[in-house]
Every structure is written in structure tokens, then in C-alpha cells.
N, C-alpha and C positions, 0 to 999 in steps of 0.2 A: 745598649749602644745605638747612636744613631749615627748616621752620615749628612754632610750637610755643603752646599759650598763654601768654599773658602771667603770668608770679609776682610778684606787686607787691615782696613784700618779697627778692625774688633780682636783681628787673631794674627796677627805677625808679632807683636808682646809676645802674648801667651808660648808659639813656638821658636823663637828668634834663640834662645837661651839651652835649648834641647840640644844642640851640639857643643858642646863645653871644650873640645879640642880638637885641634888641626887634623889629627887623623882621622878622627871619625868623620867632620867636615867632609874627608876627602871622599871619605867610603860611601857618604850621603848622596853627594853631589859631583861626586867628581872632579872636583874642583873648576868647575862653570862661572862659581863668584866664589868673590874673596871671603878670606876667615876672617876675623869671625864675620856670623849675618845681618847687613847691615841692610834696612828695607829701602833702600833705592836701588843696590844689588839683588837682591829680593824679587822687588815689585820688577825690575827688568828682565830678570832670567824669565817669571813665569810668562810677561807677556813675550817674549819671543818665543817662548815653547809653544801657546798660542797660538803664535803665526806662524812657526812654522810645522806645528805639527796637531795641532787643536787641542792640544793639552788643556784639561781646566781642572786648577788645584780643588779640594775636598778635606775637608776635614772630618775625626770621629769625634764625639761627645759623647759623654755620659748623659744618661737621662734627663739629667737636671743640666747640662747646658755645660758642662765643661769639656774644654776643651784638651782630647786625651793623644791625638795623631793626625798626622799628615797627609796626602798623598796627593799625585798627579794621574789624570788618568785623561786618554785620548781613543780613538778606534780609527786604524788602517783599514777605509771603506774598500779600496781595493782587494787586501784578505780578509776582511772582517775579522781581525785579531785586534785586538782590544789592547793598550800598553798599560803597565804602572811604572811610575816614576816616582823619585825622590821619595819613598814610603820612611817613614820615622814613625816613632812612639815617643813619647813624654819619659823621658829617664826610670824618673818617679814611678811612673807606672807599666815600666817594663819586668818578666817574670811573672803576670799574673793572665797571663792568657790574652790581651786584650790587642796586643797585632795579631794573631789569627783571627779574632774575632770581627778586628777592623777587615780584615783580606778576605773572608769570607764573604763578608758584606758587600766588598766592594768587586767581589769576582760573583755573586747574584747582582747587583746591579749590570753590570755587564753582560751579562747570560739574558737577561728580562727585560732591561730597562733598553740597554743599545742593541739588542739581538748581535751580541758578539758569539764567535763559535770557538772561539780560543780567547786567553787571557797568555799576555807574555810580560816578564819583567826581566832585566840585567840587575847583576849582583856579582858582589866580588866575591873569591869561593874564599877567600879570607877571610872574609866576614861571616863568621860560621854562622854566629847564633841568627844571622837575619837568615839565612840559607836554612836553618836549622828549620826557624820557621814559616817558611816561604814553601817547603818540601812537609810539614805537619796540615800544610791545609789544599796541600794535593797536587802542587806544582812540580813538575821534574824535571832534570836537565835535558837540554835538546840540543843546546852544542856550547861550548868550552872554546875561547881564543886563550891563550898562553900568554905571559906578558905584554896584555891591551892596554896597562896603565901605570904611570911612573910615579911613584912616592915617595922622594929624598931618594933614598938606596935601595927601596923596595920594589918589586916588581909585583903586580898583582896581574891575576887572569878576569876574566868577564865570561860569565855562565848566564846567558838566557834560560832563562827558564819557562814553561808554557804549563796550563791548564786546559785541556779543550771541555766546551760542553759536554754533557753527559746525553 
């Protein structure tokens, strides 16, 4: 698996289809843009993340160049804690180990590359399996809000979660 940045117009195709319904949309993104992902919605969340927070998206590939996940990734120079955003996997290729494998990768870039000393993401603790996996490749909870977010009828919480350097 490699890491690579994101090319808007080579790889919004390939992930644009990876959220297939509203809910999970929500649990992605939060609902920041609209369902389904449509790349002027797209192309405008990241560059405001950008601006306001220096987020720059990333992609993983397989070896041979396909495109297999997502992510946003920024660092708070003030704590020098590193963020991940918007992290997805390819449907298709969820179940076979390759979001830890992507997190790994992208929480050593972090460690190496931007000399971060923490790695932090938010997650809905509804959303087991991404929690599931976000907590197999070393991240723990560091605090819990309670009803942070409204979904039709549902009430979700927001678990930050942190990795510090070793």
C-alpha cells in the first residue's frame, strides 16, 4: 500500500460512489455536503478545510496504482497533534485489513514526516466497525460528547480519539 495526495480530477470518480447511503454519508462526513457526493460539493468542503484548517486530502493505493481510501490529514502547530478527517475505505475492499493498514501509514507519516506527537481523529461511537478499527491500530478514547450530532431521529455521540508517539 502506498499513500499519495489526493488529484481531484484522477480520483473523485474512483471515491465519489464509496458512500452508497445517507447514513453512512452522515457518519463520513457529517453531513458538511450534501448526499449523495457531488464534486463541486466535493471540491469545496476540501478547499475550505484547507483554509481553515490546512487539511490536505490523501489517498491509499495499491501497489499497482489503485485507488483503495481516503483521508484528510492537517497538524495543530500550536499542539503539534496531527488530525484525520473524513477517513473511508472502498466498500469492495473493506474486511481485509487495509484501513488499518491505510492508518498506520498515515499515523507514521505523521510521527516522521510532520514531527507530530499525537495523532487525533473524531468518530461516532455508532459507527462501531470504523471505532473498531481506529482502536486495532492503537488509538484510544480521550473524551466522549453525548449527543454531538442529529440524524433524522437519531442521536449520535463524537469520541475523539488520540495516538501519541511512542
Amino acid at each position: 500500500m502506498r499513500l499519495r495526495p489526493f488529484i481531484p480530477c484522477r480520483d473523485f470518480e474512483e471515491i465519489k460512489n464509496w458512500i452508497s447511503d445517507e447514513r453512512t454519508h452522515a457518519m463520513w462526513c457529517a453531513n458538511l455536503m450534501k448526499y449523495p457526493i457531488e464534486k463541486e460539493s466535493f471540491d469545496g468542503l476540501m478547499l475550505e478545510e484547507a483554509a481553515r484548517f490546512g487539511n490536505s486530502p490523501y489517498v491509499a493505493t495499491t501497489d499497482d496504482g489503485k485507488v483503495i481510501g481516503f483521508f484528510c490529514y492537517s497538524v495543530d502547530l500550536s499542539t503539534n497533534e496531527g488530525m484525520l478527517k473524513f477517513v473511508m475505505i472502498d466498500p469492495s475492499q473493506r474486511g481485509k485489513g487495509l484501513g488499518k493498514a491505510m492508518l498506520q501509514l498515515a499515523v507514521e507519516y505523521a510521527f516522521h514526516i510532520t514531527k507530530a506527537d499525537a495523532v487525533c481523529l473524531n468518530v461516532f461511537p455508532e459507527n462501531k466497525r470504523a471505532k473498531k478499527c481506529y482502536e486495532s491500530v492503537g488509538f484510544t478514547e480521550r473524551k466522549t460528547d453525548a449527543d454531538a450530532f442529529r440524524y433524522k431521529d437519531e442521536s449520535w455521540g463524537r469520541c475523539n480519539m488520540v495516538i501519541k508517539k511512542a
